[in-house]
N, CA, C and O of each residue as an XYZ file, in Angstrom:
648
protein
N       0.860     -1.171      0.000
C       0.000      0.000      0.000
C       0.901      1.226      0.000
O       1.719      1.489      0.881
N       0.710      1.784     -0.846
C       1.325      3.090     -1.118
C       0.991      4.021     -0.305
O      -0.023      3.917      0.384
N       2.055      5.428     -0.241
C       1.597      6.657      0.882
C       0.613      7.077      0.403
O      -0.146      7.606      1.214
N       0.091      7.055     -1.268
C      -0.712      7.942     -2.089
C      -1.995      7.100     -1.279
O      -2.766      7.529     -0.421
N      -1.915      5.891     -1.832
C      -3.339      5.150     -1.335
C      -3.231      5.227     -0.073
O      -4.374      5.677      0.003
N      -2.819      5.193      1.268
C      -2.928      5.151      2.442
C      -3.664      6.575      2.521
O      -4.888      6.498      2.631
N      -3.140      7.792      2.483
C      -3.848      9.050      2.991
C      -5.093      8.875      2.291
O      -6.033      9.492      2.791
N      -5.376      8.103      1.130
C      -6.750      8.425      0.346
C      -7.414      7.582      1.249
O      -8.255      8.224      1.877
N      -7.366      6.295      1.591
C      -7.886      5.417      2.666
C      -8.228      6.059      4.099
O      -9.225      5.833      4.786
N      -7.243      6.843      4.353
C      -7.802      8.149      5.456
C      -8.888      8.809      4.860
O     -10.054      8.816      5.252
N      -8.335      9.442      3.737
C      -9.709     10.206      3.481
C     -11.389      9.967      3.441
O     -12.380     10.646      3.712
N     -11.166      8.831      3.026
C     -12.272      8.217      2.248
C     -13.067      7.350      3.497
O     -14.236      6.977      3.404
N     -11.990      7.055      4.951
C     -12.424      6.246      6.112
C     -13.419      7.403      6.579
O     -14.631      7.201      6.657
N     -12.599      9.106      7.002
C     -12.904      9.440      7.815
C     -13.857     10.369      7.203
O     -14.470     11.092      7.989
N     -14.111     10.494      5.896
C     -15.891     11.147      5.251
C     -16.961     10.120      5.178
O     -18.125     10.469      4.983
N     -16.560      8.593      5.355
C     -17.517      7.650      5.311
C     -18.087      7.823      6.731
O     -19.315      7.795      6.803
N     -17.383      7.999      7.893
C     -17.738      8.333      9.237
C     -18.528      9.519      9.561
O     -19.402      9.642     10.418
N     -18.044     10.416      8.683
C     -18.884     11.762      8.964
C     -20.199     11.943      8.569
O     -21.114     12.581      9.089
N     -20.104     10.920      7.027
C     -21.292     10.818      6.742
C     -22.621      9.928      7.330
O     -23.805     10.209      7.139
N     -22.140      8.899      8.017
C     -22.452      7.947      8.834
C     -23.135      8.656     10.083
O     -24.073      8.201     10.737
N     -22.590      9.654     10.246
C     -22.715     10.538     11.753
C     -23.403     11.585     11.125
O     -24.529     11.480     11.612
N     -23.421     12.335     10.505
C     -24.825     13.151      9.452
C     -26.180     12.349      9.848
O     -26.977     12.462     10.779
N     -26.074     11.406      8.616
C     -27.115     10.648      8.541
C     -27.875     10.522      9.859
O     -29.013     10.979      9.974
N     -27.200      9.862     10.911
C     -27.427      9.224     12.754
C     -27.894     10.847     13.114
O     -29.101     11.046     13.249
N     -27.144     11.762     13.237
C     -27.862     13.117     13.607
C     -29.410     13.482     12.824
O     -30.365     13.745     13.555
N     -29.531     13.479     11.788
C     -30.731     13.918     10.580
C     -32.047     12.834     10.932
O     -33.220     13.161     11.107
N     -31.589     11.749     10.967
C     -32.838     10.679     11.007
C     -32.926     10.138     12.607
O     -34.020     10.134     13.171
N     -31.503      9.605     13.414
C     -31.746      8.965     14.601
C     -32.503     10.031     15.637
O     -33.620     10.058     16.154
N     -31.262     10.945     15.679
C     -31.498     11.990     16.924
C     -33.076     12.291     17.141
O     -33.563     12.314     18.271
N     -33.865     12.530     15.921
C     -35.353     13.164     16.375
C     -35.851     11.695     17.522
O     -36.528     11.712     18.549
N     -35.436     10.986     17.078
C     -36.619      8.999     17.598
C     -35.890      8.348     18.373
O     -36.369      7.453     19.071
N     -34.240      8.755     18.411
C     -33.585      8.691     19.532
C     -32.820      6.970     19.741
O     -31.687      6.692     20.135
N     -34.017      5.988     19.278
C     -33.817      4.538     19.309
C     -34.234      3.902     18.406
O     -35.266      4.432     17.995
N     -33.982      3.025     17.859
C     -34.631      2.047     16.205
C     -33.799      0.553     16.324
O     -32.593      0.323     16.232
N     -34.831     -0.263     16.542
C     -34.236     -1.422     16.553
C     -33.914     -1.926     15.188
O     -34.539     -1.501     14.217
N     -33.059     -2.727     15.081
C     -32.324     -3.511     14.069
C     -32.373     -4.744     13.604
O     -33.054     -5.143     12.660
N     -31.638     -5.358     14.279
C     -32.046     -6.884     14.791
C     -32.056     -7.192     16.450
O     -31.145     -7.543     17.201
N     -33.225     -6.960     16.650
C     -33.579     -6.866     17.980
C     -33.459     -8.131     18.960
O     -33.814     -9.289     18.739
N     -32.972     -7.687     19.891
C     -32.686     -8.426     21.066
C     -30.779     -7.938     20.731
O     -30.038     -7.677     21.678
N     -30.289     -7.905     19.263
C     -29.082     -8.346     19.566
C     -28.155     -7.021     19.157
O     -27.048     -6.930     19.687
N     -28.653     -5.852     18.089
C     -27.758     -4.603     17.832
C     -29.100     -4.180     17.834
O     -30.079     -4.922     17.922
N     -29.106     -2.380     17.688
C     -29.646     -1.821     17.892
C     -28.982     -0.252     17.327
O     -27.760     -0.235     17.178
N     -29.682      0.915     17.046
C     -29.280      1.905     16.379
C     -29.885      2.918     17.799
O     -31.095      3.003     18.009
N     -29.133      3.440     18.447
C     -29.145      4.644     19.645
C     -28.276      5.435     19.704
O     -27.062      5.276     19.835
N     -29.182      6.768     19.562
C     -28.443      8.086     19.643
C     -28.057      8.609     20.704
O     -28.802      9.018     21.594
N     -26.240      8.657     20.700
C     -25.635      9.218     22.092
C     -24.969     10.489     21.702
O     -24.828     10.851     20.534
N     -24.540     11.190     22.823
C     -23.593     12.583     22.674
C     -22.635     12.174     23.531
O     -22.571     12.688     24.648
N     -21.775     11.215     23.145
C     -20.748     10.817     23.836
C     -19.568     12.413     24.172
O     -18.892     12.827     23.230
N     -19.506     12.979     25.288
C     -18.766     14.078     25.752
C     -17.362     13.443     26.437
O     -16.577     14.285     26.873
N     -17.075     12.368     26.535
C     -16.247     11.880     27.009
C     -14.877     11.010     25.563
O     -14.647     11.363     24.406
N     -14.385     10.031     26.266
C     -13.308      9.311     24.730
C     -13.670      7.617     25.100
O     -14.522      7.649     25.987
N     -13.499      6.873     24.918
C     -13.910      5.616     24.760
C     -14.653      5.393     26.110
O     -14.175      5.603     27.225
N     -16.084      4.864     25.781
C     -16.842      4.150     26.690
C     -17.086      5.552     27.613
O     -17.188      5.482     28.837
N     -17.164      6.787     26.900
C     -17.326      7.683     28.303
C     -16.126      7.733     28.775
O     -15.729      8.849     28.441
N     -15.647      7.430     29.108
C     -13.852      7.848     29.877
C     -14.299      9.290     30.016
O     -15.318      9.672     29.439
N     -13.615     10.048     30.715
C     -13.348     11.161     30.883
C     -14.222     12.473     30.069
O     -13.705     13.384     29.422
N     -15.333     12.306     30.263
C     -16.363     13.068     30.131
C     -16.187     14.312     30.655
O     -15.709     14.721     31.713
N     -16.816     14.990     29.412
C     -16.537     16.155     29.792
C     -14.891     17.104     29.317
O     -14.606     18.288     29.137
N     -14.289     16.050     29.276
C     -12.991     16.824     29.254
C     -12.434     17.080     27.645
O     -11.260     16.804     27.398
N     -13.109     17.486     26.828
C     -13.276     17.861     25.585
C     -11.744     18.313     24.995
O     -11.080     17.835     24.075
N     -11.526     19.227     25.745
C     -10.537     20.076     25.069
C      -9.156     19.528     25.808
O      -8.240     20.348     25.738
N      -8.840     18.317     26.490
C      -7.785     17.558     27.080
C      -7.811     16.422     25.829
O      -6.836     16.180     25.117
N      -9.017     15.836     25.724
C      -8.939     14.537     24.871
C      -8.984     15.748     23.418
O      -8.672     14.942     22.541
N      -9.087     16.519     22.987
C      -8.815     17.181     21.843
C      -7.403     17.241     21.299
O      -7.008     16.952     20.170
N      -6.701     17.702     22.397
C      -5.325     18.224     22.047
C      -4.213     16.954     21.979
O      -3.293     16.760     21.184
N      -4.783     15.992     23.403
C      -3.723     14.623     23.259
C      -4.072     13.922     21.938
O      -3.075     13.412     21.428
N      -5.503     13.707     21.057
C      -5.712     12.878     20.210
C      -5.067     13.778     19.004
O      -4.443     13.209     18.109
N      -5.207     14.959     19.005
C      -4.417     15.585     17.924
C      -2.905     15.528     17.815
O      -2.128     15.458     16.863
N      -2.806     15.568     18.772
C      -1.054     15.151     19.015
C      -0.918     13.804     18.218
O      -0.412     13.508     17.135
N      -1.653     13.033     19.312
C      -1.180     11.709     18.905
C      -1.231     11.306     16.912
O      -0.443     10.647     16.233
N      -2.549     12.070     16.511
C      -2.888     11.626     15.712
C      -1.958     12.330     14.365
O      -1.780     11.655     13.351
N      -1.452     13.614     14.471
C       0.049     14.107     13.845
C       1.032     13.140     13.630
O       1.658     12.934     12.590
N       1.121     12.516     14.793
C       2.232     11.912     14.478
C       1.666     10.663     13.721
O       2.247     10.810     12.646
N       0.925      9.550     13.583
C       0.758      8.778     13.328
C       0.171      9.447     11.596
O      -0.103      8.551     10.797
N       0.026     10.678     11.164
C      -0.011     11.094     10.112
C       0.976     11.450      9.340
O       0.919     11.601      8.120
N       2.135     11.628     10.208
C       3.521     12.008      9.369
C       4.275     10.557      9.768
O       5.494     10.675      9.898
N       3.822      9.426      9.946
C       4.184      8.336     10.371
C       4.080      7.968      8.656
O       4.987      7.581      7.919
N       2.854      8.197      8.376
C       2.361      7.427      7.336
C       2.856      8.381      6.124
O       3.444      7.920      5.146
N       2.602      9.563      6.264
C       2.867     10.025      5.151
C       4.263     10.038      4.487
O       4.331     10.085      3.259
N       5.340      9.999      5.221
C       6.237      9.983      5.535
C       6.688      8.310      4.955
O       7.902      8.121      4.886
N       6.269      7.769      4.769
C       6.697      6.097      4.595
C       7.381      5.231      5.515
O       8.095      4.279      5.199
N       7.023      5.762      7.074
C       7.747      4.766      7.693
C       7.457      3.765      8.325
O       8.285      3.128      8.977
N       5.788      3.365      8.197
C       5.670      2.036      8.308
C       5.559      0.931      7.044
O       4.754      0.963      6.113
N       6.253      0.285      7.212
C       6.731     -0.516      6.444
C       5.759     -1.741      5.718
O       5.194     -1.868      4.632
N       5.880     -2.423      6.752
C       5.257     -3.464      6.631
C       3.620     -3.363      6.728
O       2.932     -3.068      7.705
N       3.118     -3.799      5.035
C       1.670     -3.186      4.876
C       0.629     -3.177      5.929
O      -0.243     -2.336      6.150
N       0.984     -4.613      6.708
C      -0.195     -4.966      7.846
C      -0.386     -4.158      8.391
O      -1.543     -3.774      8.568
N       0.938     -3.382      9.030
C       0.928     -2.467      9.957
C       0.532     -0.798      9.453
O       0.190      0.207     10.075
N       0.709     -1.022      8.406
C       0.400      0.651      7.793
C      -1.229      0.336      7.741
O      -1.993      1.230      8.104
N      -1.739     -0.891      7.305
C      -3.296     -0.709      6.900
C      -3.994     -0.689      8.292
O      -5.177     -0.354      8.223
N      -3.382     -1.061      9.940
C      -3.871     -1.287     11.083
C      -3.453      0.593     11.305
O      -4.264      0.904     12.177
N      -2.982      1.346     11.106
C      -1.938      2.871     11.295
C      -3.221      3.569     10.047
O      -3.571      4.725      9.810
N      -3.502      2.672      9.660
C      -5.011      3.891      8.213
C      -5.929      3.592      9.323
O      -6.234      4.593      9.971
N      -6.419      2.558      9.691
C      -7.754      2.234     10.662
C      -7.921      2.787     11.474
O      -9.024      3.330     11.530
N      -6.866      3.025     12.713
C      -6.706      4.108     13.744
C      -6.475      4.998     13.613
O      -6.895      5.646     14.571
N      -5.671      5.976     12.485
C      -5.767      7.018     12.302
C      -7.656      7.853     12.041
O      -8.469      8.670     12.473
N      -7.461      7.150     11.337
C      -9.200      7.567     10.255
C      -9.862      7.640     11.487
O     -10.046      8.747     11.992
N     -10.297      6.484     12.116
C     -11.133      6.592     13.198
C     -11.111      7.864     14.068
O     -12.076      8.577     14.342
N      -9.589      8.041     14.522
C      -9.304      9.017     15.233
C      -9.408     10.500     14.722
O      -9.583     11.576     15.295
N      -9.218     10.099     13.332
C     -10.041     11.699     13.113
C     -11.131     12.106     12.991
O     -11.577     13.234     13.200
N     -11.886     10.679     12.444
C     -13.496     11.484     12.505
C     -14.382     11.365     14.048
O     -15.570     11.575     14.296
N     -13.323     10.966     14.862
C     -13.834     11.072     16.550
C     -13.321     12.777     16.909
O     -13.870     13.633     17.602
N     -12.098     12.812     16.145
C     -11.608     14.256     16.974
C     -12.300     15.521     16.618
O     -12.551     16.483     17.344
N     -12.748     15.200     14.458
C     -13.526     16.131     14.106
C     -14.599     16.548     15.099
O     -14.662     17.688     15.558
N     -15.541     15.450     15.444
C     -16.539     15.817     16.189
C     -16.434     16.201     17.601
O     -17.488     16.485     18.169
N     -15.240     16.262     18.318
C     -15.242     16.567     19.499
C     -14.844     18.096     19.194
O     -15.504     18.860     19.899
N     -13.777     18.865     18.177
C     -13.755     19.898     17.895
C     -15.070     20.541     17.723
O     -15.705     21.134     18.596
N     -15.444     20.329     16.339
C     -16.419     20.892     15.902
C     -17.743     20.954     17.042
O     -17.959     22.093     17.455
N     -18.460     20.092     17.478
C     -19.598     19.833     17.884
C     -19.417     19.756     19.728
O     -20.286     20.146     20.507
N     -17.878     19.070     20.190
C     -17.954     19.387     21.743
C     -18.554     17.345     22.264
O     -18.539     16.778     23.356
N     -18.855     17.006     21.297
C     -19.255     15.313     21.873
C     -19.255     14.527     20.435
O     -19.599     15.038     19.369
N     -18.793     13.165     20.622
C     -18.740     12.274     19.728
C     -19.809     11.823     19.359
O     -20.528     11.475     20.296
N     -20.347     11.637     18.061
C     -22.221     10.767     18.130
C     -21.776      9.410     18.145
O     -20.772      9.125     17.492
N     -22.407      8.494     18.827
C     -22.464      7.414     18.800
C     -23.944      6.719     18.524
O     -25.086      7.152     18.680
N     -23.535      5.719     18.146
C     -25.224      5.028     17.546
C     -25.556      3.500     17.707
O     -26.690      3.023     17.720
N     -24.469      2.874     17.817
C     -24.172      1.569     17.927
C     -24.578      0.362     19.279
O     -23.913      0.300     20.312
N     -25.323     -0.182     19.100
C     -25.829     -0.539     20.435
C     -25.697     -2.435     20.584
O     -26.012     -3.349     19.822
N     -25.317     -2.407     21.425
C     -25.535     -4.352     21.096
C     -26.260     -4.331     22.760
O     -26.005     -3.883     23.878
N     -27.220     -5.066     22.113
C     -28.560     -5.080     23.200
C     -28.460     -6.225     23.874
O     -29.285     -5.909     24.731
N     -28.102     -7.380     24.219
C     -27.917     -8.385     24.411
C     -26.799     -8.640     25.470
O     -26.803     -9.686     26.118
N     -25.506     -7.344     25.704
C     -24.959     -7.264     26.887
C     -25.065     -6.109     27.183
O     -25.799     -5.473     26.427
N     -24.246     -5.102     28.680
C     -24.214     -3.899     28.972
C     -22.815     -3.369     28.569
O     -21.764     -3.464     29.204
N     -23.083     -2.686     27.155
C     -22.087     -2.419     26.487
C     -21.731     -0.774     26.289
O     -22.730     -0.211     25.841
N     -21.098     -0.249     26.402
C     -21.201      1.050     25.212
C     -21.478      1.153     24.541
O     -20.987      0.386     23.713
N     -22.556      2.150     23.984
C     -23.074      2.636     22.783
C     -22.071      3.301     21.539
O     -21.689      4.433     21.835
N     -21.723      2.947     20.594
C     -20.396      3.212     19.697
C     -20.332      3.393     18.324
O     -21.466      3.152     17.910
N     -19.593      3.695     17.378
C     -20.020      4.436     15.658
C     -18.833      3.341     15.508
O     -18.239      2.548     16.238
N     -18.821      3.762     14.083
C     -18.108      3.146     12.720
C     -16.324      4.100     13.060
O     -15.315      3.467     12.746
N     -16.216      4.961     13.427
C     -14.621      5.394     13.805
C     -14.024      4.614     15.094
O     -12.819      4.362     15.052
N     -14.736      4.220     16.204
C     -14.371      3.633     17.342
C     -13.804      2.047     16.927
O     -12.859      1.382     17.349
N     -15.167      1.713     15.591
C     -14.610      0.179     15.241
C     -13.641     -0.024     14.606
O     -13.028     -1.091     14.602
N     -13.240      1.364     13.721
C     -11.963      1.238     13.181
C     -10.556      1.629     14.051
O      -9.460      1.285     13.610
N     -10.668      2.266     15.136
C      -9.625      2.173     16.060
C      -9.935      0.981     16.403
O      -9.296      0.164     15.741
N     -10.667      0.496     17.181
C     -10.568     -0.670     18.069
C      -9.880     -1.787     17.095
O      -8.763     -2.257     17.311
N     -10.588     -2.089     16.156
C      -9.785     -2.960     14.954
C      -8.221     -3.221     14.765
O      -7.507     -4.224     14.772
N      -7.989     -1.606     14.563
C      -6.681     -2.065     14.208
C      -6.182     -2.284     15.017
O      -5.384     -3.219     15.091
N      -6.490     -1.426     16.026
C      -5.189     -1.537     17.597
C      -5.347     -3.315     17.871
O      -4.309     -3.977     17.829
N      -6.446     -3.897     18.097
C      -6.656     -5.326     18.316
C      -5.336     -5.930     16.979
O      -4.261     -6.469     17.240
N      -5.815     -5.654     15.791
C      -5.016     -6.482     14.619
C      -3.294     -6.422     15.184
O      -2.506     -7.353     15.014
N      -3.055     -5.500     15.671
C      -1.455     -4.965     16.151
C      -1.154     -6.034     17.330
O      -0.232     -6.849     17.348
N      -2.347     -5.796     18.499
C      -2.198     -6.327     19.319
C      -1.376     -7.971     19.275
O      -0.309     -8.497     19.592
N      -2.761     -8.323     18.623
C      -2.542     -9.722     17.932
C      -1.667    -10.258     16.895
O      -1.195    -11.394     16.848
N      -1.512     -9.315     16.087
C      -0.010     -9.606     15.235
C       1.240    -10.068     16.500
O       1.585    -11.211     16.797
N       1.774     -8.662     17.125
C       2.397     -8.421     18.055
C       2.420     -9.724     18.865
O       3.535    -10.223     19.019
N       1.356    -10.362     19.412
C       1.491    -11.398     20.376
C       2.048    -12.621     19.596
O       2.884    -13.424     20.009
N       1.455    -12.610     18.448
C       2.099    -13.863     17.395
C       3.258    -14.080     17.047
O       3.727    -15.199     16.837
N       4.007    -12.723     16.922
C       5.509    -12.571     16.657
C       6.540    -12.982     17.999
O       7.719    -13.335     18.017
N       5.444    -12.749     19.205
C       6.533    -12.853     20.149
C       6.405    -14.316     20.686
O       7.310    -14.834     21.340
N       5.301    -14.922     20.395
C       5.010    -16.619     20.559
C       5.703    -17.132     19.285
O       6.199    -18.240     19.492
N       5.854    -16.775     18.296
C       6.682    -17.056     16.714
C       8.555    -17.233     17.200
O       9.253    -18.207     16.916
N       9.064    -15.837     18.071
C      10.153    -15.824     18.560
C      10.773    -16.829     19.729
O      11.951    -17.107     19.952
N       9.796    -17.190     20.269
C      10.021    -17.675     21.608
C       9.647    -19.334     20.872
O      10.329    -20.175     21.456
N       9.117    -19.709     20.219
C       9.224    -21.008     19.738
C      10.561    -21.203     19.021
O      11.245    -22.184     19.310
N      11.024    -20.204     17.982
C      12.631    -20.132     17.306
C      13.478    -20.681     18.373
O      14.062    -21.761     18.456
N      13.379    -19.353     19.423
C      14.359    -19.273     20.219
C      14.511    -20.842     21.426
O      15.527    -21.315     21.935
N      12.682    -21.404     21.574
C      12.980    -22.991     22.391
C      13.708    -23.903     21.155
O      14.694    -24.548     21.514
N      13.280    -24.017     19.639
C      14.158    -24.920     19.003
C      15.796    -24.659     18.643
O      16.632    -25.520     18.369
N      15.962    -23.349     18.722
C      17.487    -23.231     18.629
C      18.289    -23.416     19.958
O      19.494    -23.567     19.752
N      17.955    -23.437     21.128
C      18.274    -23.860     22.214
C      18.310    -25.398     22.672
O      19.083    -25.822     23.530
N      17.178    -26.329     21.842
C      17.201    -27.607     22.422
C      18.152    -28.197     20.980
O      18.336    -29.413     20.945
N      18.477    -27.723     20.337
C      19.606    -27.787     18.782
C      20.640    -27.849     19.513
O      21.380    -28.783     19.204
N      21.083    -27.042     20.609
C      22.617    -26.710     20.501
C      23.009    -27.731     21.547
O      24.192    -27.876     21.854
């Protein structure tokens, strides 16, 4: 994946989100709740003022400035060509994107919309940018754990070798 296609993959993540979050404002917000497939997701309109799950509510302009930070860098990360290895650049598009069309709305508007409901446990209510952070960071996670169970198997057969 190229730098050209990676920022367009930003682009294109984080207007699919906005538009996603349009839409959820224009039609949800008046009715507030709309079941889906009921008992198990569900479509509910939140003003999430806080950063994942509510965290730190309220604190708008703290989670503004750290996610912008953070999210600079992980933009001149990419633009820049220095993640390498595609997995990791396409898990670095997922969390980026997400993270911007969460930060847009905490700038602009002061709360994140969320819409996402799974009815069936007591979950957070959550959008289409949260699933693309959560995604990738998980895909990293899990890469990450594989490489170091991948190393540590090398490292038991080159040890019972010698």
């Amino acid at each position: 994946m190229s730098v050209v296609i990676s920022l367009i993959s930003v682009a294109i993540l984080v207007c699919a989100d906005q538009l996603i979050k349009l839409a959820v404002e224009t039609y949800l917000a008046p009715v507030t709740e709309i079941g889906f497939i009921d008992g198990f997701v569900g479509w509910h309109y939140v003003r999430n003022t806080g950063a994942a799950f509510g965290m730190m509510s309220g604190k708008t302009e703290i989670l503004s400035v750290v996610t912008g930070i953070v999210l600079a860098v992980g933009i001149v990360l990419i633009a820049a060509g220095k993640i390498k290895p595609k997995f990791y650049l396409v898990c670095a598009v997922m969390i980026v994107s997400g993270g911007i069309g969460n930060l847009i709305d905490h700038i602009f508007k002061g709360y994140v919309v969320d819409y996402i409901e799974f009815q069936f446990i007591d979950f957070a209510v959550f959008n289409f940018a949260d699933i693309l952070i959560t995604c990738g960071a998980a895909m990293v996670i899990i890469k990450l754990i594989a490489e170091i169970i991948q190393d540590i198997r090398k490292k038991s057969v080159g040890d019972a070798n010698e």
